[in-house]
C-alpha positions in Angstrom: -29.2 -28.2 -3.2 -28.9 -24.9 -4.1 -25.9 -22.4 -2.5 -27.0 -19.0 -3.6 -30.8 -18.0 -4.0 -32.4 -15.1 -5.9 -34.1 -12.4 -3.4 -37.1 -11.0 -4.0 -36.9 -7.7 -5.8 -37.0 -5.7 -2.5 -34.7 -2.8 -3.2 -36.0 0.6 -4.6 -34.4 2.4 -7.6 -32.6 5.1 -5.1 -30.9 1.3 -3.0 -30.0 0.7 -6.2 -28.2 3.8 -6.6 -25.8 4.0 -3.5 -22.4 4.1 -4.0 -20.7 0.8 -3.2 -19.1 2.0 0.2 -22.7 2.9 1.4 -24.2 -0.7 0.6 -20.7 -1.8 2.3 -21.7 -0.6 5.6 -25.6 -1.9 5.2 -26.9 -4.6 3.1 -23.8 -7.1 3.1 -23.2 -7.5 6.7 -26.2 -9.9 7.1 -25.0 -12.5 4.7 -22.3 -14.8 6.5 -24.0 -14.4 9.7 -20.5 -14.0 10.9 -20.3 -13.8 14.8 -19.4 -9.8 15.8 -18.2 -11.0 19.4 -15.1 -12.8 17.4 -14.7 -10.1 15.2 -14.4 -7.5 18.0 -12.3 -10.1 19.9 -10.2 -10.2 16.7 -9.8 -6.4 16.4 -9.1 -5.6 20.2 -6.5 -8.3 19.6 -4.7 -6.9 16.5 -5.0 -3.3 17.9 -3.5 -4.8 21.6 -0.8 -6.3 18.8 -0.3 -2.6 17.2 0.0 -1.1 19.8 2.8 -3.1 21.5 4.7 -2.6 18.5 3.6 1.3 18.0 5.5 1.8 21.4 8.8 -0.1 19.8 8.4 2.4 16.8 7.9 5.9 19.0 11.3 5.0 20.5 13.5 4.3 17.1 14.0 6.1 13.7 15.7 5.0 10.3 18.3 6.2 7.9 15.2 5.9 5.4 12.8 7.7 8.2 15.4 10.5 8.4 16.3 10.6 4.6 12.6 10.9 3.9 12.4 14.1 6.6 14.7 15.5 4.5 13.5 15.2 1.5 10.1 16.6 2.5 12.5 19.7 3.3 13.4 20.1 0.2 16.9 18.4 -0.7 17.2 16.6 -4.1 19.3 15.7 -6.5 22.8 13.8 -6.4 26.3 14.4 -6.2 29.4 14.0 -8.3 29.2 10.2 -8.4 25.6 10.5 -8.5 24.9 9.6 -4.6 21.6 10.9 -3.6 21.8 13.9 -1.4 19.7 13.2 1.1 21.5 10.3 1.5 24.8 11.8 1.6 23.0 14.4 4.3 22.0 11.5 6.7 25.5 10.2 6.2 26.9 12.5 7.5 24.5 12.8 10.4 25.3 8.8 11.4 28.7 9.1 11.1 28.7 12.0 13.0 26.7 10.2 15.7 23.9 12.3 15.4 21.0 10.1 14.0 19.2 10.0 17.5 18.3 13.5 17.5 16.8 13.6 14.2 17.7 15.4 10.6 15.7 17.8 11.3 17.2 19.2 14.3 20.6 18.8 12.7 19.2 20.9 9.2 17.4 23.4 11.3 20.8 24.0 13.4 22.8 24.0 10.4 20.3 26.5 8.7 20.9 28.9 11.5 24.5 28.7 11.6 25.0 29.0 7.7 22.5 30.9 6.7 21.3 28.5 4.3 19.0 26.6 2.6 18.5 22.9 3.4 19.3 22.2 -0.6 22.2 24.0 0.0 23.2 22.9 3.5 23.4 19.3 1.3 25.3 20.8 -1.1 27.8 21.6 0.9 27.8 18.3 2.8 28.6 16.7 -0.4 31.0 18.8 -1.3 33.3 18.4 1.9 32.7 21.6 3.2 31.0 21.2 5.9 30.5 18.4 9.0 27.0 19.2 10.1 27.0 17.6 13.2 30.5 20.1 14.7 28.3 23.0 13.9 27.8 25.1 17.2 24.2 24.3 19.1 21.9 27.1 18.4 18.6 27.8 20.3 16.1 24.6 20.7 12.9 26.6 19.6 15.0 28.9 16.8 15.8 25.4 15.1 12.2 24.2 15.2 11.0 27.4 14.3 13.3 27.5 11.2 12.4 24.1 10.0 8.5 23.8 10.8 8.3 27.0 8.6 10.0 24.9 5.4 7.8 22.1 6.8 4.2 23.8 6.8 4.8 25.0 2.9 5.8 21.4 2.2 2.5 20.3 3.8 0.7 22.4 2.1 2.3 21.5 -1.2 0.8 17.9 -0.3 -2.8 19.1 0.7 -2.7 20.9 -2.7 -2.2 18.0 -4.6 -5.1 16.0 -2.7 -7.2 19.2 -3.6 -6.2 18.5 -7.1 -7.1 14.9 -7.1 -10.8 15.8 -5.4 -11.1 18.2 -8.1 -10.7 16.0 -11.1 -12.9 13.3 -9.6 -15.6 16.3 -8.5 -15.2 17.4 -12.2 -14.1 14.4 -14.7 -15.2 11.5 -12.3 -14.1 8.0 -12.6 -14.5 4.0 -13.3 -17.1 2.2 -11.4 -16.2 -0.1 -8.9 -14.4 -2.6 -8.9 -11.8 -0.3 -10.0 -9.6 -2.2 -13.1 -6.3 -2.4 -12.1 -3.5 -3.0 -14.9 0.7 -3.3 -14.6 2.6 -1.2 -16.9 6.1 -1.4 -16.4 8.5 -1.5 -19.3 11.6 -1.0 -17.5 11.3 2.4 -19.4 9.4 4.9 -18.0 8.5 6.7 -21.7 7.3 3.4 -22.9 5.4 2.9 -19.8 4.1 6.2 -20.7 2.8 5.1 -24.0 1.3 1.6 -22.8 -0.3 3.4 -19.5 -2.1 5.9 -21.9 -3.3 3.4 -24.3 -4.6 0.9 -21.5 -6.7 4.3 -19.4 -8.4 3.9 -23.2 -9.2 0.4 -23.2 -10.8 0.7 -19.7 -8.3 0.6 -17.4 -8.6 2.6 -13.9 -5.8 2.0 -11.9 -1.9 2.2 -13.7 0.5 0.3 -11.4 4.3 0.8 -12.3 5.3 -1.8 -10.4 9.5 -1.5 -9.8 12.2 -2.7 -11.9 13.7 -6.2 -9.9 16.0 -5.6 -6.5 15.1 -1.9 -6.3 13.0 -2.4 -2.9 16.6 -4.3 -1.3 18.4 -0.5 -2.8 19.0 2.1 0.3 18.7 4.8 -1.9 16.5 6.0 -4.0 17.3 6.3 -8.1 17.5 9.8 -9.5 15.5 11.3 -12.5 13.6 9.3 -15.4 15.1 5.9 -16.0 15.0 3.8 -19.2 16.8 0.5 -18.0 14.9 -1.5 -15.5 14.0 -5.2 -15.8 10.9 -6.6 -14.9 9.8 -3.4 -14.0 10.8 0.2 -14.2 12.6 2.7 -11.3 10.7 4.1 -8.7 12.1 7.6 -8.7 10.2 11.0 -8.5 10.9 12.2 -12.0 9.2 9.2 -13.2 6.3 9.4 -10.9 6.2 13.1 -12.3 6.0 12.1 -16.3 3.3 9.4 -15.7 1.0 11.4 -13.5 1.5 14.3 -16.1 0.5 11.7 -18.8 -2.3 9.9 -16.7 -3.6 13.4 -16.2 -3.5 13.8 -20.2 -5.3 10.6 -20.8 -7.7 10.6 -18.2 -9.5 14.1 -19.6 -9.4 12.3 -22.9 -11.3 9.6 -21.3 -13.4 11.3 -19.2 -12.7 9.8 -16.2 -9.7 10.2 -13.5 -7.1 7.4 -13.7 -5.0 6.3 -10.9 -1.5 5.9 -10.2 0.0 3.2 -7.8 3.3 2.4 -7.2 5.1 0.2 -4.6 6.0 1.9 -1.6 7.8 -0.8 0.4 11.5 -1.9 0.8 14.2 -0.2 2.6 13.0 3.2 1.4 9.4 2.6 2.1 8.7 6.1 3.8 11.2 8.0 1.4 9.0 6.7 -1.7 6.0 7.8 0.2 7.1 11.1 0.5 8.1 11.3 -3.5 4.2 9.7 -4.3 2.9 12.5 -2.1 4.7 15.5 -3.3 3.6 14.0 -7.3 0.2 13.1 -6.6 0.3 9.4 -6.7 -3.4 7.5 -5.9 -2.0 4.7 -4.6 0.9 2.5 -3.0 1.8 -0.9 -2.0 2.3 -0.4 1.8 2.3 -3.6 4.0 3.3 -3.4 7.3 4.8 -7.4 6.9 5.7 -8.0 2.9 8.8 -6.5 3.1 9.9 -9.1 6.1 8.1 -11.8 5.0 9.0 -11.4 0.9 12.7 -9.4 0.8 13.9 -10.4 4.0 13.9 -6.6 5.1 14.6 -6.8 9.3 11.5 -6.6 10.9 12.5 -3.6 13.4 13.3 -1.1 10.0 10.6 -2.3 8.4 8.1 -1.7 11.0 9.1 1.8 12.1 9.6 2.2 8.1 6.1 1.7 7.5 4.7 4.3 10.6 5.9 7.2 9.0 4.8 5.7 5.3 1.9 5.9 6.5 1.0 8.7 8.3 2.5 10.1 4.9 0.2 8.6 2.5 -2.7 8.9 5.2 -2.6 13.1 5.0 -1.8 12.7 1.2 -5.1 10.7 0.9 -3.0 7.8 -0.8 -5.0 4.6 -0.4 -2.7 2.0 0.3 -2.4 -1.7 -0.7 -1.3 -4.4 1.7 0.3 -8.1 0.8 -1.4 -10.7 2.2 -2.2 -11.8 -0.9 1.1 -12.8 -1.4 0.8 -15.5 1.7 -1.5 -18.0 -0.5 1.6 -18.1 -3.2 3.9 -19.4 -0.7 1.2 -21.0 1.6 -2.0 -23.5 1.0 -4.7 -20.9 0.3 -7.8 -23.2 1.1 -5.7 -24.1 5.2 -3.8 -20.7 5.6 -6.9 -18.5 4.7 -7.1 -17.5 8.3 -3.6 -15.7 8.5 -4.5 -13.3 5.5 -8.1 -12.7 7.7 -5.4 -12.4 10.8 -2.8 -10.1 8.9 -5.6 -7.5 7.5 -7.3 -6.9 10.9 -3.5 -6.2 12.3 -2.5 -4.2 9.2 -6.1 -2.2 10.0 -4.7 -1.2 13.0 -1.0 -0.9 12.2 -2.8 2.1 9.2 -5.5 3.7 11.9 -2.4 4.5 14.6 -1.0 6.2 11.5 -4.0 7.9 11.2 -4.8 6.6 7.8 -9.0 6.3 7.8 -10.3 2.9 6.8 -11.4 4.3 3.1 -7.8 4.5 2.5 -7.0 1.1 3.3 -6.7 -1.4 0.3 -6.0 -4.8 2.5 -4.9 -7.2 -0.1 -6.5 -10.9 -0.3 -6.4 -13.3 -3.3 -8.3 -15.6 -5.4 -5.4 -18.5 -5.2 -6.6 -22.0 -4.5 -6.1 -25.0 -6.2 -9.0 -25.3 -9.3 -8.9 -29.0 -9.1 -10.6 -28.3 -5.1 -14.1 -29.1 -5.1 -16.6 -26.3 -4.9 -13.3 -24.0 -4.7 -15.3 -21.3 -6.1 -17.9 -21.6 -3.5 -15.0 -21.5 -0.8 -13.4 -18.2 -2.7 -16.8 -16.6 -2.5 -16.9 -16.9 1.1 -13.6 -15.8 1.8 -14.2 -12.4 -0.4 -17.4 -11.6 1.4 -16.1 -12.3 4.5 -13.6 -9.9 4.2 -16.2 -7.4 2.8 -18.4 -8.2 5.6 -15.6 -7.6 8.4 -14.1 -4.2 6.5 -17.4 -2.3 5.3 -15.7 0.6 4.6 -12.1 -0.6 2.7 -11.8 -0.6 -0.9 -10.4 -4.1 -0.8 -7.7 -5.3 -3.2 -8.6 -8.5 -4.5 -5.7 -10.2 -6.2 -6.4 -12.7 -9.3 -5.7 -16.7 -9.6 -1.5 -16.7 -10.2 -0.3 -19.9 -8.5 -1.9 -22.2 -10.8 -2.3 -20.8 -14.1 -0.5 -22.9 -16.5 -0.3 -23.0 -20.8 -3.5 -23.9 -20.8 -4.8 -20.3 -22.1 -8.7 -21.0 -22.4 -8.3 -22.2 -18.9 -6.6 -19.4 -17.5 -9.6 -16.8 -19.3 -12.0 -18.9 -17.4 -10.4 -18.9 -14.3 -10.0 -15.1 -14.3 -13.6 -14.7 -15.2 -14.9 -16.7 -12.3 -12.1 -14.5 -10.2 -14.0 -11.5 -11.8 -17.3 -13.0 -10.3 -16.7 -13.6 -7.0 -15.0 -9.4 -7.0 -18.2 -8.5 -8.3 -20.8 -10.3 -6.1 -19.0 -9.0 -3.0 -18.4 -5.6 -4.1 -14.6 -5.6 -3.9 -13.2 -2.1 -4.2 -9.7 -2.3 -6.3 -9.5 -5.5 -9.0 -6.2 -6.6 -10.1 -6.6 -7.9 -13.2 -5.1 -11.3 -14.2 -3.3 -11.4 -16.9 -1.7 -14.3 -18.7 1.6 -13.2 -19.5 2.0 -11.2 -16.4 4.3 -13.4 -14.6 6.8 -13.7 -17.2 7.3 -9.7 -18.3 5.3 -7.0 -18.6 2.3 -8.1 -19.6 1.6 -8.5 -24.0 -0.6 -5.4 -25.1 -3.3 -7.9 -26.6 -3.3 -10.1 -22.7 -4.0 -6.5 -21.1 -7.1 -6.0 -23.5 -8.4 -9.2 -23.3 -8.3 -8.7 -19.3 -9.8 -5.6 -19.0 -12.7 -7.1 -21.8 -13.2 -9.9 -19.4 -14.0 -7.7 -16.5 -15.9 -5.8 -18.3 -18.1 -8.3 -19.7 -18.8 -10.1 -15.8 -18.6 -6.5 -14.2 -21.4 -5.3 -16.8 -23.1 -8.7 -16.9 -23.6 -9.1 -13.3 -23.4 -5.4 -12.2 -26.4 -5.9 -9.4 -25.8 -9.3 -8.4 -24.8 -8.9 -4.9 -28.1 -7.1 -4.3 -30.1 -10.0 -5.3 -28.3 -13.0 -3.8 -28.1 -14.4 0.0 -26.1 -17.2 1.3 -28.0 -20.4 1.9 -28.1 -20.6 6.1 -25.5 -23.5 7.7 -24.3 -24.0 3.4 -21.0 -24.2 2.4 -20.8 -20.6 2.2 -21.6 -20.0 5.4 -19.7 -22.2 7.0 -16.2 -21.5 5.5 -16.0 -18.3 6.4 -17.1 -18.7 10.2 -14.2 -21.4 10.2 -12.1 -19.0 8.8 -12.9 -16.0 11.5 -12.7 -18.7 14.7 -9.5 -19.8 13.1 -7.9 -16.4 12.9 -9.4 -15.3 16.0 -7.7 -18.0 17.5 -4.3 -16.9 15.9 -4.5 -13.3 17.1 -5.3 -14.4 20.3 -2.3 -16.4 20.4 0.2 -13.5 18.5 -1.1 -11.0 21.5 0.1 -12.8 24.0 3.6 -13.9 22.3 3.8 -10.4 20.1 4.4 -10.4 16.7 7.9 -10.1 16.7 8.2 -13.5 18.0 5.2 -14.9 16.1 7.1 -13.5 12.9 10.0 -15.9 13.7 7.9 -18.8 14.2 7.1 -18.8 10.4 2.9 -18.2 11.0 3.0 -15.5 7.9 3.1 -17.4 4.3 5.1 -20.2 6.3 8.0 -17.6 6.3 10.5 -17.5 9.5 12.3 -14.6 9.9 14.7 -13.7 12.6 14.6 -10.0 14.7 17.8 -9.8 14.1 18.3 -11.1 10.8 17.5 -9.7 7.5 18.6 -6.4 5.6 18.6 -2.9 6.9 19.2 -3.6 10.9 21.9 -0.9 11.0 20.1 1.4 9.9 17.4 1.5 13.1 18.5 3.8 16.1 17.2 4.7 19.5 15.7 8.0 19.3 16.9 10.6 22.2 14.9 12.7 24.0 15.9 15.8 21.9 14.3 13.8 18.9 12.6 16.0 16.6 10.8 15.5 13.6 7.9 18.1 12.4 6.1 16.1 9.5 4.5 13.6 11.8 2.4 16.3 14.5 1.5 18.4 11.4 0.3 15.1 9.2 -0.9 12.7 11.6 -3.0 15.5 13.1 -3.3 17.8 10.5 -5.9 19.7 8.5 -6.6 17.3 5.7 
């Protein structure tokens, strides 16, 4: 009995010609016959679910919230024992019990009173001369007035460098979909440069410096280029700055635009954000869970954390990456499918009340179960086009077999090639490619070609498939995926009336409990007063893009 059968050739020359976000939105949705009452009931859930927590996050702010305000005004640099000065600026603000009211106001009051730059109201922080929360209260609309006119020019600074990026893909284009995603992370940021450059000529679309080990658990942010990491390399602005200079380089070489991600999660989530904005970064990692689930990061920082992320990389047009991949390493991937379906619709609507549009939204799922399963690839397949069916319009981030990749190298090639399939007869949007020496280190030059040739080949090979295949009715196929969508219906159902907070301690993400209380970064959240004041999110979340 066959699974998959051959269409007729219906499709003109100009159908075959749309861009993969238009057949998205047309010719997929009729394949699963997936029920759109459940999937509405499944989104009015998660947004019922985002919005309870949305109301948690207008009332609090972060050190890392407030340190990322002022950076976007301008302070950088360290001091004399190499302390980063917008951490030494929000400090001062804690200690001075003035966190509630928001850097901003504090910078803005200071900048009247001193007659000063913010850079140089920092400066002087750091060097003991002045307390900026004793200064004298100066007019309410003065301070904003002072600090939304440093605010606008950083703005613009941002819309600049989205301009930028809509120029070089008007002008040098890019890589079909699905884009090839490679990891290039040395630990040192001019050999990443060297390995990024020669990967963008092997085929490569997407560069992801992913961070040296323990940085997301730091509550600061590394200053300048960095040569030490391990297992990764720094997350800091100069080095985002060298590689999007050399990405740049390469990619009018190449003739096509290449991307830059890096990971913008951890206890400075919003503050690497801002540095990915101001540097033109494509992409970041930015789940709204990972950093609770995976680092044990509180749930309360991370979740106002990730707001103001995201409204960030939302105006920067940054398209983000979520985790839920990462549940099916620490979970059974064939019986927890349904919380990565449940995760995505909530991380959908965590991104859209950040005003982040659904183009810029790379939910994360993964090709992770067992090979030994029985018609596992028939299971895989329905779980990709499911999620391509229920989020037309999201460049999807499909993550490669990991779990169970063993010695066995032959083995591993073929399992990544049937992983390269399945992305390219659902029409994923971002493909992370699986390497075989990825989990170990940075990946060997020679297991990065021999990825990107692999996806090449199948990509090539099968570029039209999806137009000329339909899912047998009541099949295997079929069938998985609607048990997958009742199950996760079921869950968010379930999450909406307990909230997440309490559905997070119960372990139902990745079979991880974690506490409200508990976890890193809980004394950095505070309760926002009614003075609160902070001009980056009304001038990005409803800003001229």
């Amino acid at each position: 009995m066959k699974i998959i059968r051959l269409k007729s050739l219906k499709l003109s020359i100009v159908n075959r010609q749309l861009s993969i976000s238009e057949k998205e939105g047309c010719d997929n949705l009729s394949k699963l016959k997936l029920d759109q009452s459940k999937i509405d009931a499944s989104r009015s859930s998660a947004r019922n679910i985002a919005e309870d927590i949305q109301k948690f996050i207008d009332e609090h702010t972060t050190v890392a919230t407030e340190r990322t305000v002022v950076r976007l005004l301008g302070v950088d640099g360290v001091d004399e024992i190499g302390k980063p000065l917008p951490n030494v600026v929000v400090d001062n603000i804690k200690e001075g019990g003035g966190l509630e009211r928001g850097a901003a106001w504090w910078i803005g009051n200071a900048m009247l009173n001193l007659e000063a730059t913010p850079q140089e109201i920092a400066e002087k922080i750091a060097a003991g001369e002045v307390d900026i929360t004793r200064l004298p209260a100066k007019d309410e609309a003065s301070i904003k007035a002072a600090i939304n006119d440093i605010a606008a020019k950083t703005v613009e600074r941002i819309k600049g460098n989205r301009q930028k990026r809509e120029n070089y893909l008007n002008t040098i284009g890019e890589g079909k979909r699905p884009y090839l995603y490679v990891i290039v992370a040395t630990g040192n940021i001019y050999e990443d440069i060297i390995q990024a450059k020669a990967a963008a000529k092997q085929g490569a679309d997407i560069i992801a410096v992913i961070r040296t080990t323990g940085q997301s658990l730091l509550d600061y942010v590394p200053y300048g280029p960095t040569t030490e990491g391990f297992g990764g390399t720094y997350a800091t602005q100069e080095n985002f700055r060298l590689m999007r200079a050399a990405l740049d380089e390469v990619g009018e070489e190449v003739g096509r635009y290449i991307r830059l991600t890096n990971y913008c999660s951890g206890l400075c989530m919003p503050e690497i954000a801002a540095m990915g904005a101001l540097e033109r970064l494509d992409m970041m990692l930015n789940d709204a869970l990972y950093g609770i689930l995976f680092r044990d990061i509180n749930m309360q920082r991370t979740l106002i954390d990730q707001f103001f992320s995201r409204v960030i990389n939302g105006f920067a047009g940054i398209i983000i990456n979520t985790g839920e991949d990462n549940y099916l390493t620490t979970d059974d991937a064939v019986e927890a499918a349904h919380t990565v379906l449940a995760s995505q619709f909530i991380n959908e609507q965590f991104a859209l009340k950040a005003g982040l549009p659904e183009e810029q939204m790379g939910l994360g799922h993964a090709f992770e179960m067992e090979p030994g399963i029985e018609d596992g690839f028939l299971l895989e397949l329905a779980q990709a086009q499911m999620a391509r069916e229920i989020f037309p319009k999201a460049p999807l981030k499909y993550m490669p077999p990991t779990k169970f990749m063993t010695g066995n190298i032959f083995k591993g090639h073929v399992q990544n090639a049937m992983f390269n399939m399945v992305s390219i007869m659902t029409n994923q949007g971002i493909q992370l490619l699986g390497m075989l020496t990825e989990a170990i280190h940075t990946p060997h030059l020679h297991d990065r070609y021999l990825s990107i040739e692999n996806a090449k080949y199948v990509f090539n090979n099968a570029r039209h498939i999806s137009d000329e295949i339909e899912f047998k009715d009541g099949g295997i196929i079929q069938t998985r995926a609607q048990k997958v969508l009742d199950e996760a219906t079921e869950l968010l159902a379930k999450i909406e009336k307990e909230g997440l907070f309490q559905t997070i301690e119960q372990g139902k993400f990745g079979g991880v409990r974690r506490s409200r209380t508990g976890g890193k970064g809980l004394d950095g959240v505070t309760k926002k007063d009614a003075g609160y004041f902070n001009p980056f999110i009304p001038m990005m979340l409803g800003g001229d893009r």
